[in-house]
DRENBAMAR-411686 format. One record per atom (N, C-alpha, C, CB): residue number from 1; residue in one letter; y negated, z negated, x. Coordinates in steps of 0.02 Angstrom, whole numbers, plus 50000, padded with zeros to 5 digits. Atoms other than C-alpha are relative to their C-alpha. Glycine has a CB too. Layout:
N
NODE num residu    c2    c3    c1
NODE NUM      A     Y     Z     X
...
***
This chain:
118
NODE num residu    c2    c3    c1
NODE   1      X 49991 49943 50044
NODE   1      X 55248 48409 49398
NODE   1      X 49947 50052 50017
NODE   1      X 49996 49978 49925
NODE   2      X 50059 49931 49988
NODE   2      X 55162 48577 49432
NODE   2      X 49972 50029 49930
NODE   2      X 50041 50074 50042
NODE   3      X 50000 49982 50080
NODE   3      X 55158 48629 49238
NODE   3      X 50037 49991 49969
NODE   3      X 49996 50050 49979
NODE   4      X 49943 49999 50065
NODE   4      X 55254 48643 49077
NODE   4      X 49958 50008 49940
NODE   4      X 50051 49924 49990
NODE   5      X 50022 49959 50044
NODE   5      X 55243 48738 48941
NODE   5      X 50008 49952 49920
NODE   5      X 50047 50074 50010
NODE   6      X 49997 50037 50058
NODE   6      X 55208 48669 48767
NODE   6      X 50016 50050 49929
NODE   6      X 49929 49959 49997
NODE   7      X 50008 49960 50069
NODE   7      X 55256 48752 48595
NODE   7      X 50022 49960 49943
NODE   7      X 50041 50068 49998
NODE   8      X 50036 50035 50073
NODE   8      X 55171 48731 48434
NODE   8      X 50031 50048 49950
NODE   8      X 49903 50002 49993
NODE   9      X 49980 49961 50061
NODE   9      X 55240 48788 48258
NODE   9      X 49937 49968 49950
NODE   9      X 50091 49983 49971
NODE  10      X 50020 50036 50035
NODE  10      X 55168 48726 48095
NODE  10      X 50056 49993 49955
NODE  10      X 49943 50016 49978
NODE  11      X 49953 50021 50044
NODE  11      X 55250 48623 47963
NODE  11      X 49980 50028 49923
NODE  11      X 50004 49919 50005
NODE  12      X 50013 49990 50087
NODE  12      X 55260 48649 47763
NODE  12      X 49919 49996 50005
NODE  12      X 50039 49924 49938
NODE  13      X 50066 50020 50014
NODE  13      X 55086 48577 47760
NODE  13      X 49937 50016 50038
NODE  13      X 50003 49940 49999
NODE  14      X 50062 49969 49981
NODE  14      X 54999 48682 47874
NODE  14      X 49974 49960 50065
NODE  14      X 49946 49996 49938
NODE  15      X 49986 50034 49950
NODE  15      X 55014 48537 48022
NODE  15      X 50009 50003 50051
NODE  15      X 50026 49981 49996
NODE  16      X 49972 49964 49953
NODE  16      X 55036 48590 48193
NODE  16      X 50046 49955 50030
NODE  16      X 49953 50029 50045
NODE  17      X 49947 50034 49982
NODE  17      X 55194 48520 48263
NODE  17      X 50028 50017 50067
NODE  17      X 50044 50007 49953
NODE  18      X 49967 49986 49948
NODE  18      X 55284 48524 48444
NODE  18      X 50069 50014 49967
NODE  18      X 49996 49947 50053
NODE  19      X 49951 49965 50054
NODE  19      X 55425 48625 48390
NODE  19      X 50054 50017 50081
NODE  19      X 49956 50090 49938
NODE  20      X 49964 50032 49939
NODE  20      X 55518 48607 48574
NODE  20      X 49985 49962 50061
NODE  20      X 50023 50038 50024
NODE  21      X 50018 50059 49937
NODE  21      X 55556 48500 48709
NODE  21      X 49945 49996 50040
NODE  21      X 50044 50002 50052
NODE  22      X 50081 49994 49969
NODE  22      X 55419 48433 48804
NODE  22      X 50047 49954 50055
NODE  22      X 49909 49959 49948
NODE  23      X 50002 50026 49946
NODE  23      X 55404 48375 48985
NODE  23      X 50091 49995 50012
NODE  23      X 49949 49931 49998
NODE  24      X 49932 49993 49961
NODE  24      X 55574 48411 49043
NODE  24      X 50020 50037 50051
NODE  24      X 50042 50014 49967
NODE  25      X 49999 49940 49942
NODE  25      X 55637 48516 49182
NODE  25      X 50008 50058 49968
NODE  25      X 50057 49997 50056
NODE  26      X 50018 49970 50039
NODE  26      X 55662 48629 49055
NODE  26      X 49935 50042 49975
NODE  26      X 50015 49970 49977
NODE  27      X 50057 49979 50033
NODE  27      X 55505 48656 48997
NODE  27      X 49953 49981 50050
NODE  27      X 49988 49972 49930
NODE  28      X 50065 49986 49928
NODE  28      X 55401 48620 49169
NODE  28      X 50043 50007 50063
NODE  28      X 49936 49921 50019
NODE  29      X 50007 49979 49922
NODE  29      X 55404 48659 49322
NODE  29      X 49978 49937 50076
NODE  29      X 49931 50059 49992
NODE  30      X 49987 50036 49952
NODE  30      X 55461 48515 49468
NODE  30      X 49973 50017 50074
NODE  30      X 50062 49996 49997
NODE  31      X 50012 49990 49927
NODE  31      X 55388 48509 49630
NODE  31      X 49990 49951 50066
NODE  31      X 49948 50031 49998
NODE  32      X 50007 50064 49975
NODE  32      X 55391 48398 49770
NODE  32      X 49931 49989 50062
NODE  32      X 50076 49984 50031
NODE  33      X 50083 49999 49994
NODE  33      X 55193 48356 49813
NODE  33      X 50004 50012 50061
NODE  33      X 49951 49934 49983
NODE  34      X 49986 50017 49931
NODE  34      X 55249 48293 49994
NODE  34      X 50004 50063 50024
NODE  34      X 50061 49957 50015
NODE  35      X 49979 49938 49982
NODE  35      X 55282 48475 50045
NODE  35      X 49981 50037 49976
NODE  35      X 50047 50014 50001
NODE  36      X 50036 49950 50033
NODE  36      X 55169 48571 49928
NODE  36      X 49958 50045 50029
NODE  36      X 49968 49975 49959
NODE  37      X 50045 49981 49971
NODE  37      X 55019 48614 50007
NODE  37      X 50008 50054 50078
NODE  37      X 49970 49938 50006
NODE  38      X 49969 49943 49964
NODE  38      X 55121 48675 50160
NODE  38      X 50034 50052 50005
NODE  38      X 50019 49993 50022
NODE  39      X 49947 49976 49992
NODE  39      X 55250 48770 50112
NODE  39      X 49964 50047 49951
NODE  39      X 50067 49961 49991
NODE  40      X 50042 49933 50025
NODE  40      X 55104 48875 50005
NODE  40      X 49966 50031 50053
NODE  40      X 49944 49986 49946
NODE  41      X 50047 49953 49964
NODE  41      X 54995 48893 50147
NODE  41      X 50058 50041 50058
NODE  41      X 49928 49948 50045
NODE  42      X 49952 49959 49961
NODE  42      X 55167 48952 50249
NODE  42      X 50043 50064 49943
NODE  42      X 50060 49938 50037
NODE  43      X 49971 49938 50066
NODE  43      X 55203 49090 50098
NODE  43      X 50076 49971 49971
NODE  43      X 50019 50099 50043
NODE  44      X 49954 50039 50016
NODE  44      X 55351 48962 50065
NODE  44      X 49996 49998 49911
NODE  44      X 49990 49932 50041
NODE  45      X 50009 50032 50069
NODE  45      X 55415 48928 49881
NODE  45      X 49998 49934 50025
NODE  45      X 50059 50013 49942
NODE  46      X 50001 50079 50002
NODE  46      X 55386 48744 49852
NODE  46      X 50069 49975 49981
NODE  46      X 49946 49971 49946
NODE  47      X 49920 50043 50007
NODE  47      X 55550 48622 49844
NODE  47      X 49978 49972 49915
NODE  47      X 50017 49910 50079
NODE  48      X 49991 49983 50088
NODE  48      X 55581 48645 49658
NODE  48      X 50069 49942 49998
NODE  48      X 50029 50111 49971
NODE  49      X 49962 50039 50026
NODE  49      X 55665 48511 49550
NODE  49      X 50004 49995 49940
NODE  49      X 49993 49954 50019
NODE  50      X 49984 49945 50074
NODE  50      X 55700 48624 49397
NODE  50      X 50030 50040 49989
NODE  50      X 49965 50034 49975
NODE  51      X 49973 49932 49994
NODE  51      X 55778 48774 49348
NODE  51      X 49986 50060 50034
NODE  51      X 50001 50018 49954
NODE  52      X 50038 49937 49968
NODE  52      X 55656 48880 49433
NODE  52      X 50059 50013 50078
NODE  52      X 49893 49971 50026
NODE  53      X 49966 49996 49952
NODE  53      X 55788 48862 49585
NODE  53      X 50072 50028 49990
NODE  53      X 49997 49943 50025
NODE  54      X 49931 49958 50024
NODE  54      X 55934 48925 49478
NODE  54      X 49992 50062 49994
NODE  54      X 50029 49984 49935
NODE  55      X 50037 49946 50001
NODE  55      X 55814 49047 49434
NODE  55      X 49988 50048 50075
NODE  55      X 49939 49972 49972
NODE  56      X 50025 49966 49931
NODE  56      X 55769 49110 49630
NODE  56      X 50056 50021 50023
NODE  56      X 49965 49956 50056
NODE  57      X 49942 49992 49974
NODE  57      X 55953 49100 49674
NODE  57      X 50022 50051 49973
NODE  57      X 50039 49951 49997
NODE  58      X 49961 49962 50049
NODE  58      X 56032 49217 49526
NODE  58      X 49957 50069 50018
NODE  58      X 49998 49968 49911
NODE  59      X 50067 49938 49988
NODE  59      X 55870 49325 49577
NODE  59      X 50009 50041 50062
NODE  59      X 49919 49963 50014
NODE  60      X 49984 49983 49940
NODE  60      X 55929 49330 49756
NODE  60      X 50083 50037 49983
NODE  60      X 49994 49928 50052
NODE  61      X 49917 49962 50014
NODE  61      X 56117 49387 49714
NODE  61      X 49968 50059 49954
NODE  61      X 50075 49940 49946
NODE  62      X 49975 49965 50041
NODE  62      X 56037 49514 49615
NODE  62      X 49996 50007 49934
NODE  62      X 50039 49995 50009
NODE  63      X 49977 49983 50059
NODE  63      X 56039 49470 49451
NODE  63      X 49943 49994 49955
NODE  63      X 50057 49963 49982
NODE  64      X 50105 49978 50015
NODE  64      X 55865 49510 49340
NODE  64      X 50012 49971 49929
NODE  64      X 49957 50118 49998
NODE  65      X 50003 50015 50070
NODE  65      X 55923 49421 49172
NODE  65      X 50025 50037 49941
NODE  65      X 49943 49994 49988
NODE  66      X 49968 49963 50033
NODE  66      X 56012 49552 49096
NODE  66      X 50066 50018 50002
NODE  66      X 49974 50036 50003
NODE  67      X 49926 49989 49987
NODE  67      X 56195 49567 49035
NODE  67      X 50019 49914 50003
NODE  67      X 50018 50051 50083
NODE  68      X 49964 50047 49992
NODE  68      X 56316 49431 49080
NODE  68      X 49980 49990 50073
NODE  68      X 50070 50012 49979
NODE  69      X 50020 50028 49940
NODE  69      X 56259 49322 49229
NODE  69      X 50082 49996 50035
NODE  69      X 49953 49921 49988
NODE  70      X 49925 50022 49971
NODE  70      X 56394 49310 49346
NODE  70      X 50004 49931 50033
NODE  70      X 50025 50052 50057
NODE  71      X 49956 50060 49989
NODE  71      X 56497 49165 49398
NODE  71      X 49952 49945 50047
NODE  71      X 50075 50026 50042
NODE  72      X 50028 50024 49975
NODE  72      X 56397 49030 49450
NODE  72      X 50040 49951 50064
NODE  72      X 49967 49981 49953
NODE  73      X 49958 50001 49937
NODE  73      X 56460 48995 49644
NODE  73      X 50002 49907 50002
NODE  73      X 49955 50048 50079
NODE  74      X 50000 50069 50002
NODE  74      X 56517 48810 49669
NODE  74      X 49959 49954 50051
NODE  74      X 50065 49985 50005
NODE  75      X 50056 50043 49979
NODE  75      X 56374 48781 49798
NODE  75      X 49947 49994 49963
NODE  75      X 49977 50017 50054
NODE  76      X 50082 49994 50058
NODE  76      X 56241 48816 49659
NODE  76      X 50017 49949 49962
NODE  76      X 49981 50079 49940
NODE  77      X 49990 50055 50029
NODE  77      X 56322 48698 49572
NODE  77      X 49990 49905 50018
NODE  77      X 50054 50018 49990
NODE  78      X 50031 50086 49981
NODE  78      X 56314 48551 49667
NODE  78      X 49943 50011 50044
NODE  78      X 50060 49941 50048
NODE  79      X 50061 50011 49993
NODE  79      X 56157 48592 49723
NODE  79      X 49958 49977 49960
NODE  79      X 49981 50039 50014
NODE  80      X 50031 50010 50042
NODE  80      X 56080 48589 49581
NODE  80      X 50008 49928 49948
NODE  80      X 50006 50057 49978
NODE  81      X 49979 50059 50008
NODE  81      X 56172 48422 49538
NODE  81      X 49976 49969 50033
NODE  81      X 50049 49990 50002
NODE  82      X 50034 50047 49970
NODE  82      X 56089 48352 49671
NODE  82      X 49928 49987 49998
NODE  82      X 50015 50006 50054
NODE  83      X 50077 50005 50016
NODE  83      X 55917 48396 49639
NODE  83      X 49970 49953 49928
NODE  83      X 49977 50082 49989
NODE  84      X 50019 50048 50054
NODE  84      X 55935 48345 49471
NODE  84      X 50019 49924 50000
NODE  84      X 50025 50025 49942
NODE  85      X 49991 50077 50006
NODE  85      X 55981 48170 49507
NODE  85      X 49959 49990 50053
NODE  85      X 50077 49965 50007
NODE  86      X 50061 50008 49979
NODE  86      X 55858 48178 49643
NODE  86      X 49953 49981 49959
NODE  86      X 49982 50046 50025
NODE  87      X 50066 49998 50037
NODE  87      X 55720 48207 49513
NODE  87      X 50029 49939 49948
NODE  87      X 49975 50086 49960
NODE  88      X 49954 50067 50061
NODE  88      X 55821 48061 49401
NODE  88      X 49940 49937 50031
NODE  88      X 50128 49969 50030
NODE  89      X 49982 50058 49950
NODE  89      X 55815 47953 49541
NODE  89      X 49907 49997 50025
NODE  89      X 50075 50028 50078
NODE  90      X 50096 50028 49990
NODE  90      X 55611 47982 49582
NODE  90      X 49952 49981 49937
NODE  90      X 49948 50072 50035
NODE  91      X 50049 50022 50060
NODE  91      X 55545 48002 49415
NODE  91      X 49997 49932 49971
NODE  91      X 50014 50039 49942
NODE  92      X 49996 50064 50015
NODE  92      X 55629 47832 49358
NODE  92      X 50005 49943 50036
NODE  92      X 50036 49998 49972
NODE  93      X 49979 50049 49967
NODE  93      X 55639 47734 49507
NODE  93      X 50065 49977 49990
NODE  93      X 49962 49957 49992
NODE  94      X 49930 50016 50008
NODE  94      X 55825 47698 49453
NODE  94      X 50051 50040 50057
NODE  94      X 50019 50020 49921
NODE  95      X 49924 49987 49967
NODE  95      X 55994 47732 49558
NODE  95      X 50027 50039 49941
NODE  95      X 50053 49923 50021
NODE  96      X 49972 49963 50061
NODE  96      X 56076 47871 49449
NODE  96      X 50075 49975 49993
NODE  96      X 49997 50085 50008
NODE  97      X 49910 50043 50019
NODE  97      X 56259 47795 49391
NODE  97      X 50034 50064 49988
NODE  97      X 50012 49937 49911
NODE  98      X 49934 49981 50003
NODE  98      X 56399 47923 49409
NODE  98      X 50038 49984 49955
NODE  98      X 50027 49987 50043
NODE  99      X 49942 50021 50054
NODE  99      X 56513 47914 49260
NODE  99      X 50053 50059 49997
NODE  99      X 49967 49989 49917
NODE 100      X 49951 49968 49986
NODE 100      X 56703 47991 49293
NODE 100      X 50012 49999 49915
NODE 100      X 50052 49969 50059
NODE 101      X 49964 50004 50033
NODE 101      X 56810 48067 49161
NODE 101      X 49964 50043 49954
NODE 101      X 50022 49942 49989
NODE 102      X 50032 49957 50052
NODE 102      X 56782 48169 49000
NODE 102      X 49948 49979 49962
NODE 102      X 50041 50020 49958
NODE 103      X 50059 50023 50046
NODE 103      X 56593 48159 48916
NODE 103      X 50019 50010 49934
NODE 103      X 49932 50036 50010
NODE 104      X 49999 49994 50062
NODE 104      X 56644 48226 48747
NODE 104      X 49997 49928 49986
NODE 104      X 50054 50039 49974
NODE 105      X 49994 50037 50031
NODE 105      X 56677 48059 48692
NODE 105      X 49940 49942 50020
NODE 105      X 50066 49990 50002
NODE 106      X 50077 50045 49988
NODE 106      X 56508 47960 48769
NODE 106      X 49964 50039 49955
NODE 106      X 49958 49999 50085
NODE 107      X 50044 49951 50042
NODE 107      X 56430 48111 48671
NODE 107      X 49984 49961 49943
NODE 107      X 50035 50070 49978
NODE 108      X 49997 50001 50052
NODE 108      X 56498 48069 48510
NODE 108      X 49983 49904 50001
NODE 108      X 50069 50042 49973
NODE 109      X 50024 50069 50009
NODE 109      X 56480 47881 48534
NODE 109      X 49926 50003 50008
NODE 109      X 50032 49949 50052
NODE 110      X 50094 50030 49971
NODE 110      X 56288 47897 48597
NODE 110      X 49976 50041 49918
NODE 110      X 49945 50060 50114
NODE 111      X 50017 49973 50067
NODE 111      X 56264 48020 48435
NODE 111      X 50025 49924 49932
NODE 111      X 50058 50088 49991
NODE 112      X 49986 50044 50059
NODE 112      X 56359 47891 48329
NODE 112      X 49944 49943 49997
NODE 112      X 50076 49966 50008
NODE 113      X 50042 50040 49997
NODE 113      X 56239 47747 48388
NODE 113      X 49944 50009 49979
NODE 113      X 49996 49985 50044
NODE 114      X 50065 49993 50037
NODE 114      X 56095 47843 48370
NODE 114      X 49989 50012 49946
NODE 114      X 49968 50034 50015
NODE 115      X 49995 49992 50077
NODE 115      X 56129 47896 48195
NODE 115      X 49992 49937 49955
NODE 115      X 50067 50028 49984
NODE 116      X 49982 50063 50057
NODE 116      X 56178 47733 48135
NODE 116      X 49942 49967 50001
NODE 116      X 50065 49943 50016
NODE 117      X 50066 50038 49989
NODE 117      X 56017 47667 48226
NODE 117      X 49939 50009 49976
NODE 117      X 49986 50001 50052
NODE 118      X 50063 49962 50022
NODE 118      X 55889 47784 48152
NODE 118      X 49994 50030 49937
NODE 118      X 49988 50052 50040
***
């Protein structure tokens, strides 16, 4: 991990609370160490395994965050499918499992479980 950003609210009681996600690609910034050090001292971005790469791409077509993003191209897509099961697949030592077919309904079952569980 290169960083990630933390944010604090407070509660009723004056408490300071993490008030979003923490340590996610989301909220830091992926990098892969093996290739760090070079690919700064060659003015290179570093091999990003976060959004920051959805981010560079949308940047390169052009597009500065304003308005309606356009159509995200179907190599960005499985690029970015692969990185993220890359980063699956290093952070946990696990084989990432592929699951075919419509999620809505793993959704509502993994919500149902956890509800009933907690």
């Amino acid at each position: 991990m290169l960083d990630t950003k933390i944010e604090f609210g407070i509660d009723e009681r004056g408490n300071p609370i993490i008030i979003d996600e923490l340590l996610t690609r989301d909220s830091s910034r992926f990098v892969l160490a093996a290739t760090y050090k070079e690919r700064l001292a060659n003015r290179e971005e570093p091999d990003h395994f976060d959004k920051e790469y959805l981010r560079l791409a949308y940047t390169a077509a052009g597009y500065r965050g304003e308005g309606v993003p356009p159509e995200m191209p179907l190599w960005l897509k499985e690029e970015l499918s692969r990185r993220y099961v890359e980063l699956f697949e290093k952070i946990t030592g696990q084989r990432f499992e592929y699951l075919l077919g419509p999620i809505s309904q793993r959704i509502l079952t993994n919500l149902e479980n956890y509800l009933r569980n907690n």
